[in-house]
NUVOLO-891784 format. One record per residue (C-alpha): residue in one letter; residue number from 0; x, y, z. Coordinates in Angstrom, 3 decimals, decimal comma, padded with zeros to 6 digits. Layout:
<recs>
[a; NUM; [X; Y; Z]]
...
</recs>
This chain:
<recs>
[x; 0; [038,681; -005,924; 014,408]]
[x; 1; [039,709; -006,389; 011,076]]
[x; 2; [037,691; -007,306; 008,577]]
[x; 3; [035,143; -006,813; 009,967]]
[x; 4; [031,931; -006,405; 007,949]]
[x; 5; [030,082; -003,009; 008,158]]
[x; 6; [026,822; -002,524; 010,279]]
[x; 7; [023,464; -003,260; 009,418]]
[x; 8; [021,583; 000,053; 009,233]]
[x; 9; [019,118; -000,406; 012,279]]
[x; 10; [015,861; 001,685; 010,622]]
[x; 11; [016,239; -000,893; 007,161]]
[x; 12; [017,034; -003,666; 009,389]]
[x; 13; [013,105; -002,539; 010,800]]
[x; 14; [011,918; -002,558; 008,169]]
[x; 15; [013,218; -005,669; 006,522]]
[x; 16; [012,080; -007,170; 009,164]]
[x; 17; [008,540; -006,237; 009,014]]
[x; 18; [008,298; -007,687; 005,797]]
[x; 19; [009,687; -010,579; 006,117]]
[x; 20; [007,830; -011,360; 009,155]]
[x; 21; [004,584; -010,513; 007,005]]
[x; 22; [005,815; -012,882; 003,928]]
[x; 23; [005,742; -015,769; 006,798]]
[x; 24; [002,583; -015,290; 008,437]]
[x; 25; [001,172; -014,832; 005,367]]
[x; 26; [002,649; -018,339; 004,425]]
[x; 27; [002,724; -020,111; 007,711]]
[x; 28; [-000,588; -019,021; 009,356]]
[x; 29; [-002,966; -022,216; 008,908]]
[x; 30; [-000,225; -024,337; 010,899]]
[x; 31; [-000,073; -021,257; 013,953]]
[x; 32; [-004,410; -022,058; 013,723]]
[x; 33; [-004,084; -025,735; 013,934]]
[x; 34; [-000,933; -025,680; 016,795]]
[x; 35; [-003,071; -023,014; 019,217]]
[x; 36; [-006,381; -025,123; 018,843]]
[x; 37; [-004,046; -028,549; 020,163]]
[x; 38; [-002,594; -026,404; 023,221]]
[x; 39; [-005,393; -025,071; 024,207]]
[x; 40; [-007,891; -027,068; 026,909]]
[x; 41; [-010,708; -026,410; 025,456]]
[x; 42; [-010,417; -027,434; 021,821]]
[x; 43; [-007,649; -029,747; 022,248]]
[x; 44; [-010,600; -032,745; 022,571]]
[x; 45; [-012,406; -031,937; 019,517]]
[x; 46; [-008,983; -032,731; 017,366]]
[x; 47; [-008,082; -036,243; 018,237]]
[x; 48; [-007,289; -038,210; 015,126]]
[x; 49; [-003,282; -036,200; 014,252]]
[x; 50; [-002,157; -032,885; 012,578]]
[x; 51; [-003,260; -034,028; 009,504]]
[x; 52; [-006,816; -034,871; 009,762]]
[x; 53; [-006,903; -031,660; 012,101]]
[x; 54; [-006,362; -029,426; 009,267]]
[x; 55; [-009,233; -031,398; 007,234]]
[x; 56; [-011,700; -031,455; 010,378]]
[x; 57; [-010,838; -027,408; 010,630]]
[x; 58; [-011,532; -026,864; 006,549]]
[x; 59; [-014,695; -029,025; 006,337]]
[x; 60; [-016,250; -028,184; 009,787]]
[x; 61; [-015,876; -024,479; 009,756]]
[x; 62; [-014,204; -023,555; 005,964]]
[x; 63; [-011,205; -022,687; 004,531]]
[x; 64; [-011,095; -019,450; 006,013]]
[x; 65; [-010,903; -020,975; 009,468]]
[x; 66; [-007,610; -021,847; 008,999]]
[x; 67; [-006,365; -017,946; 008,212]]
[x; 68; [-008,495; -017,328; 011,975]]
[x; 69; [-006,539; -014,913; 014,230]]
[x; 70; [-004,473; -013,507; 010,888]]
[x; 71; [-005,685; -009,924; 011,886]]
[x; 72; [-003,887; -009,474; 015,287]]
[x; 73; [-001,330; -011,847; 013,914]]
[x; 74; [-000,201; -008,837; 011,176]]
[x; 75; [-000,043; -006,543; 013,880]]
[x; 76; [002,143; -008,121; 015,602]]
[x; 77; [004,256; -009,302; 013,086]]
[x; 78; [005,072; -005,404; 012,493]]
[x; 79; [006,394; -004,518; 015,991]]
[x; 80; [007,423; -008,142; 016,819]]
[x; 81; [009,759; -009,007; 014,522]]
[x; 82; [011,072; -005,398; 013,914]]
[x; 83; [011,566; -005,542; 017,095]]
[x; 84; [013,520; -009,104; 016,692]]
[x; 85; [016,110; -007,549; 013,632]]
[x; 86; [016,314; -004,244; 015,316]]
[x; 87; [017,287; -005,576; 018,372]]
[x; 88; [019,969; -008,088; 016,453]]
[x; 89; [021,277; -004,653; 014,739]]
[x; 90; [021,017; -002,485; 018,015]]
[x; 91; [021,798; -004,573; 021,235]]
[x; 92; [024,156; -007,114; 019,798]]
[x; 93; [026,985; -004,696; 018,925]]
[x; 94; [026,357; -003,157; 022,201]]
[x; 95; [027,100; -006,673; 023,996]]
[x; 96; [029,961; -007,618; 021,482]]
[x; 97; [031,893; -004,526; 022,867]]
[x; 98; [032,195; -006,331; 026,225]]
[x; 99; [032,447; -009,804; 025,236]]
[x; 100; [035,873; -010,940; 026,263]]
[x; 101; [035,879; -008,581; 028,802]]
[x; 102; [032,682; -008,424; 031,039]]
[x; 103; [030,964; -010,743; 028,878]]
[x; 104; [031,735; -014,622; 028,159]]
[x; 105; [032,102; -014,813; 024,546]]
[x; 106; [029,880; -015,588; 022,111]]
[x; 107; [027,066; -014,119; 024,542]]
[x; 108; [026,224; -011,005; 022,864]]
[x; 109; [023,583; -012,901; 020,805]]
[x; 110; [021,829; -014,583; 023,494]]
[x; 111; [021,956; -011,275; 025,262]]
[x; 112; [019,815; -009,333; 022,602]]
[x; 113; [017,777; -011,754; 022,144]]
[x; 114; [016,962; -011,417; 026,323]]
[x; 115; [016,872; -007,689; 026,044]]
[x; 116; [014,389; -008,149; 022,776]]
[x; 117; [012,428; -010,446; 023,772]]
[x; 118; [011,578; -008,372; 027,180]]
[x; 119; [010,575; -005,507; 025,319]]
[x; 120; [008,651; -006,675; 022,748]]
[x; 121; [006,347; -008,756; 025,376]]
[x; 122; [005,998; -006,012; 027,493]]
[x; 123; [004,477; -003,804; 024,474]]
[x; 124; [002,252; -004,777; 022,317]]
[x; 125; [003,057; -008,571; 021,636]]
[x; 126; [000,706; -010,005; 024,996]]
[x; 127; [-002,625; -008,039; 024,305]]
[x; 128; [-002,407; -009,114; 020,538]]
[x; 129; [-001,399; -012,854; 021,092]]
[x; 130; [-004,358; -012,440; 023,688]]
[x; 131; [-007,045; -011,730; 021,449]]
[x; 132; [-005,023; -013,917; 018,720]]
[x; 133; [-005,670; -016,965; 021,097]]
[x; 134; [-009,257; -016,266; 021,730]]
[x; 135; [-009,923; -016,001; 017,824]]
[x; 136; [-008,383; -019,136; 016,997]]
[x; 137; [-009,776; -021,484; 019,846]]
[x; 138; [-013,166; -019,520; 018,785]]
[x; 139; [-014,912; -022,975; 017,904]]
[x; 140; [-018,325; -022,702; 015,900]]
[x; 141; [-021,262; -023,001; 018,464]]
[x; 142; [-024,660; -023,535; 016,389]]
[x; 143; [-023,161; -021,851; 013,305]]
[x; 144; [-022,196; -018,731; 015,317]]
[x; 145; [-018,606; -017,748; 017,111]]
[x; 146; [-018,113; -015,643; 020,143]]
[x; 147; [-015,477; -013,367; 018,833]]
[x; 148; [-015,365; -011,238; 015,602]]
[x; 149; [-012,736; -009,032; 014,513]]
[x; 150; [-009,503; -007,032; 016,537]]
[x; 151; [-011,444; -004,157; 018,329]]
[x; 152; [-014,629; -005,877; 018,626]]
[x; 153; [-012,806; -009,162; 020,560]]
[x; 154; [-010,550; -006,837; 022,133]]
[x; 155; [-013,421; -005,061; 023,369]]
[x; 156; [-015,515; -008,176; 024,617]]
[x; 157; [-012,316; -008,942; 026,466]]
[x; 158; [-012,444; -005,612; 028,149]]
[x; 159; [-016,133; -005,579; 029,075]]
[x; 160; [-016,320; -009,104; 030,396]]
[x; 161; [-013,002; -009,703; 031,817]]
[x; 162; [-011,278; -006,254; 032,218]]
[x; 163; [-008,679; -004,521; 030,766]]
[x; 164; [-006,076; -006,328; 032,249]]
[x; 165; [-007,346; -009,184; 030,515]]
[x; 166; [-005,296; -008,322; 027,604]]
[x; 167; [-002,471; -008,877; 029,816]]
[x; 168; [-003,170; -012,091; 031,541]]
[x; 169; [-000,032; -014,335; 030,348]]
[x; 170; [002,139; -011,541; 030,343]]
[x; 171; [005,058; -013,995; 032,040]]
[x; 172; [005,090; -016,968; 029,997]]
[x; 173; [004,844; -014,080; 027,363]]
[x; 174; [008,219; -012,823; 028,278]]
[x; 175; [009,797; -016,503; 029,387]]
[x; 176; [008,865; -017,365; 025,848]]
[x; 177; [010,092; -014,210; 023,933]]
[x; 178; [013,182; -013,988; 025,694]]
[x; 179; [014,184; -017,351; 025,271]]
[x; 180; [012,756; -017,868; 022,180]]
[x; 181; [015,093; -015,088; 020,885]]
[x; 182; [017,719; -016,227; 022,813]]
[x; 183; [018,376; -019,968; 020,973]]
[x; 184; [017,132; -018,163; 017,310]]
[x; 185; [019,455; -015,230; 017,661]]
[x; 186; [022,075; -017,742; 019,182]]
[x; 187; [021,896; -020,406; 016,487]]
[x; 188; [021,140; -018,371; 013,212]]
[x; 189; [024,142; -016,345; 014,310]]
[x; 190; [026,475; -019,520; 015,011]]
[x; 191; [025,002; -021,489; 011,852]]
[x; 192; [025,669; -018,401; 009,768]]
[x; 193; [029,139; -017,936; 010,934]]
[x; 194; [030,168; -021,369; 009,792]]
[x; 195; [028,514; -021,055; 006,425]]
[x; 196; [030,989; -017,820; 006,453]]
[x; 197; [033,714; -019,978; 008,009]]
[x; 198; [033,641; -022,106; 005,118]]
[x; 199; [033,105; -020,016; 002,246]]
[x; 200; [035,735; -019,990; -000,629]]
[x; 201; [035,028; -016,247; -001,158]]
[x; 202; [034,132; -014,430; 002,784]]
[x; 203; [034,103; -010,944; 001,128]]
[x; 204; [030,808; -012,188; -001,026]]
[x; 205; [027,448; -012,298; 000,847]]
[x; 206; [026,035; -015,738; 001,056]]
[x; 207; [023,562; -017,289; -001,137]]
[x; 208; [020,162; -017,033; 000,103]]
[x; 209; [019,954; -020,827; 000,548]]
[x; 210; [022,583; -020,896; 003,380]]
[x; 211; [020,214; -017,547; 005,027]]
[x; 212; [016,715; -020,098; 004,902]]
[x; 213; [018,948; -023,656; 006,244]]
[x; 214; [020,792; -020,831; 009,189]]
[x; 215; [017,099; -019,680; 010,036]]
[x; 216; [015,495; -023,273; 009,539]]
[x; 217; [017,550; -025,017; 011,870]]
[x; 218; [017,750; -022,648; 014,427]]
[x; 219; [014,237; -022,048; 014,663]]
[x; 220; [013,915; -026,023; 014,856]]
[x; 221; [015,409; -025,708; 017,902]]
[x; 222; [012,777; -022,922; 018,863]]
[x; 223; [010,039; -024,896; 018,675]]
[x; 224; [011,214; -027,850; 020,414]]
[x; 225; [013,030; -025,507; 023,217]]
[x; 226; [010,147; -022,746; 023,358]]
[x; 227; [007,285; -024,960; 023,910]]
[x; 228; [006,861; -024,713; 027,346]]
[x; 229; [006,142; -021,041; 027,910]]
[x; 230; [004,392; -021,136; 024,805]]
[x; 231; [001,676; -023,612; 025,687]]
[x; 232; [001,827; -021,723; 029,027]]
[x; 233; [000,750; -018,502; 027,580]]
[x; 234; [-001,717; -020,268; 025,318]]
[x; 235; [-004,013; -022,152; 028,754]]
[x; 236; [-003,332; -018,341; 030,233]]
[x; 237; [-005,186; -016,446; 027,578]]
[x; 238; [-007,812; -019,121; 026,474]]
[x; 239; [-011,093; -018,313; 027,381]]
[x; 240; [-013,259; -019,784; 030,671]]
[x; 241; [-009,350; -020,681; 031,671]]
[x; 242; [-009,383; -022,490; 035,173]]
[x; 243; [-005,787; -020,975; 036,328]]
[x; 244; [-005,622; -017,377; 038,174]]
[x; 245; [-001,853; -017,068; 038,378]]
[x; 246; [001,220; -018,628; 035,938]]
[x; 247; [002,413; -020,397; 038,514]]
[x; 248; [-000,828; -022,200; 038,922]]
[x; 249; [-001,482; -022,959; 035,789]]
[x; 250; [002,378; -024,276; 035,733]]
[x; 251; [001,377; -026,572; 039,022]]
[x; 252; [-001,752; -027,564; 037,629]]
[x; 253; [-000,135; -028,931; 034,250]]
[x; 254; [002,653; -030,770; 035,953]]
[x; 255; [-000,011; -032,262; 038,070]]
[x; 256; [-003,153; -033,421; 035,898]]
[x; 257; [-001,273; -033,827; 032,575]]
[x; 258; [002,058; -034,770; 033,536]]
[x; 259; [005,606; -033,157; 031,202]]
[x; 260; [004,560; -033,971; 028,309]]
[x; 261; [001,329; -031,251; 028,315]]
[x; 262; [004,348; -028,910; 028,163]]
[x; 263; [004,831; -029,955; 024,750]]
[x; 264; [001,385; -029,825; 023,157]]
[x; 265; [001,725; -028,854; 020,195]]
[x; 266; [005,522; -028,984; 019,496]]
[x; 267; [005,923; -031,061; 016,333]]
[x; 268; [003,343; -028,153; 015,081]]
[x; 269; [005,535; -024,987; 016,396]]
[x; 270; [008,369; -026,920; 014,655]]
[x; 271; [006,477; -027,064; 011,277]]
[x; 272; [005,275; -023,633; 011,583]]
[x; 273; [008,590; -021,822; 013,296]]
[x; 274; [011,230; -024,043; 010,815]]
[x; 275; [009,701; -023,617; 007,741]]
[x; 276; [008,367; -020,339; 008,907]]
[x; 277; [012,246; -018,894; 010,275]]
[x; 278; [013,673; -020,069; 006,816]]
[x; 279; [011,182; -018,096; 004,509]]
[x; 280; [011,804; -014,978; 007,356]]
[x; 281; [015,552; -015,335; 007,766]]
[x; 282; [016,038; -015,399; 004,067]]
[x; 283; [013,247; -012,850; 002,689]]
[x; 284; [015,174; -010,332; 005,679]]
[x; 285; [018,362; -010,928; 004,465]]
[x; 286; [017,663; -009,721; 000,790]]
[x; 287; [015,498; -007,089; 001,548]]
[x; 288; [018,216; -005,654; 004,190]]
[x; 289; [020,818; -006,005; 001,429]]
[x; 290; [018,565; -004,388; -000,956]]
[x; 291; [018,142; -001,352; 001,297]]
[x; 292; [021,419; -000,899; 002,131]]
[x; 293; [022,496; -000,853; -001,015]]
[x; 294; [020,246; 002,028; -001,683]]
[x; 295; [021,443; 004,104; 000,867]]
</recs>
């Protein structure tokens, strides 16, 4: 196609991703604290008067610090997570866009890498860590003491008490969520940004960074309105002393006892996390990649 622009570089597309994903959790984590503590079942009752009060109750009850709970596994999967994301975006999507029109319907590539993406990066390292990421976070202080301390030593605990397949329980709402998580991001950022383009009274310039954070904002708005279920899914899956065996159960179990809208415990917090949160990442990616590339 003409005009086409050149291809990211997949290896500083990894790595731009990395640290923009680190730049938002870095940023963003406090909210991630607050939203896992209102999906889960067991500290969902001790946070009963709104968001904001929640984020007081967590500061004065249990410190500041509280609120950064969880940061640890958080950072590691931040690296393989959303490397995974950009790499995939640089990797699988011109692999799709070669058969859109033909095998593919078009404008599918996006949605397509974001499937292929998402699988892979539940399937690796993402469950265990949002595991023990869950347990740290719905850790509520007991008599001045918590259950879990630290990556290896909760991962550990995990292991001894529960198993090691433990780390994986969730694994399916892990993927549903991943998958289609990546699916409307990759889908919107990449449709937003194309109008910006569209519309721009100079296409061969890159666009300002603003038009990067509103592309990434607003698509990730639609994340965390569209994402919620799996992701309070996963969330009763890994939490600990969990009543549900299976997904499915836990699935039934919701529908039944808390009616549709337990699906979206939780959801104006994703959205003020992921929006905010996919803005900062979108944008900080964008300039590092550029920066990179130019370097090459």
């Amino acid at each position: 196609m003409s005009g086409q622009k050149p291809k990211k570089s997949v290896w500083n597309s990894t790595l731009a991703g990395a640290f923009a994903g680190t730049v938002e959790v870095l940023i963003m984590q406090p909210t991630d604290v607050v939203k896992t503590r209102f999906q889960s079942l067991r500290a969902a009752s001790h946070y009963n008067q709104g968001i904001i009060k929640a984020f007081q109750q967590v500061a004065r009850e249990e410190g500041f610090k509280a609120l950064y709970r969880g940061t640890g596994p958080v950072l590691c999967i931040v690296g393989p997570r959303v490397s995974l994301q950009y790499m995939g975006l640089a990797l699988y999507k011109p692999m799709f866009e070669r058969l859109e029109g033909s095998v593919l319907p078009s404008h599918s590539s996006a949605g397509l890498a974001g499937i292929c993406t998402g699988i892979t990066q539940a399937v690796t390292l993402v469950t265990p860590l949002e595991m023990i990421k869950v347990r740290q976070q719905t850790d509520l202080l007991q008599g001045g003491q918590r259950k879990y301390h630290g990556l290896f030593r909760t991962a550990s605990l995990i292991v001894r008490e529960e198993g090691m397949m433990a780390l994986y329980s969730g694994l399916l709402a892990t993927v549903a969520r991943q998958s289609w998580g990546l699916v409307v991001k990759f889908s919107g950022y990449t449709e937003i940004k194309a109008m910006f383009e569209r519309t721009s009274t100079d296409p061969s310039q890159p666009l300002a960074p603003w038009k990067h954070m509103v592309s990434g904002g607003l698509a990730n708005v639609l994340v965390g309105v569209l994402n919620s279920p799996p992701d309070v899914v996963k969330t009763r899956m890994q939490d600990d002393s969990r009543p549900y065996r299976t997904t499915l159960e836990c699935v039934k179990s919701m529908w039944r006892n808390e009616g549709f809208t337990s699906f979206f415990r939780g959801s104006w917090l994703r959205i003020i996390r992921v929006a905010p949160g996919g803005a900062v990442q979108f944008a900080v990616y964008e300039q590092v990649s550029a920066w990179l590339d130019k370097r090459q």
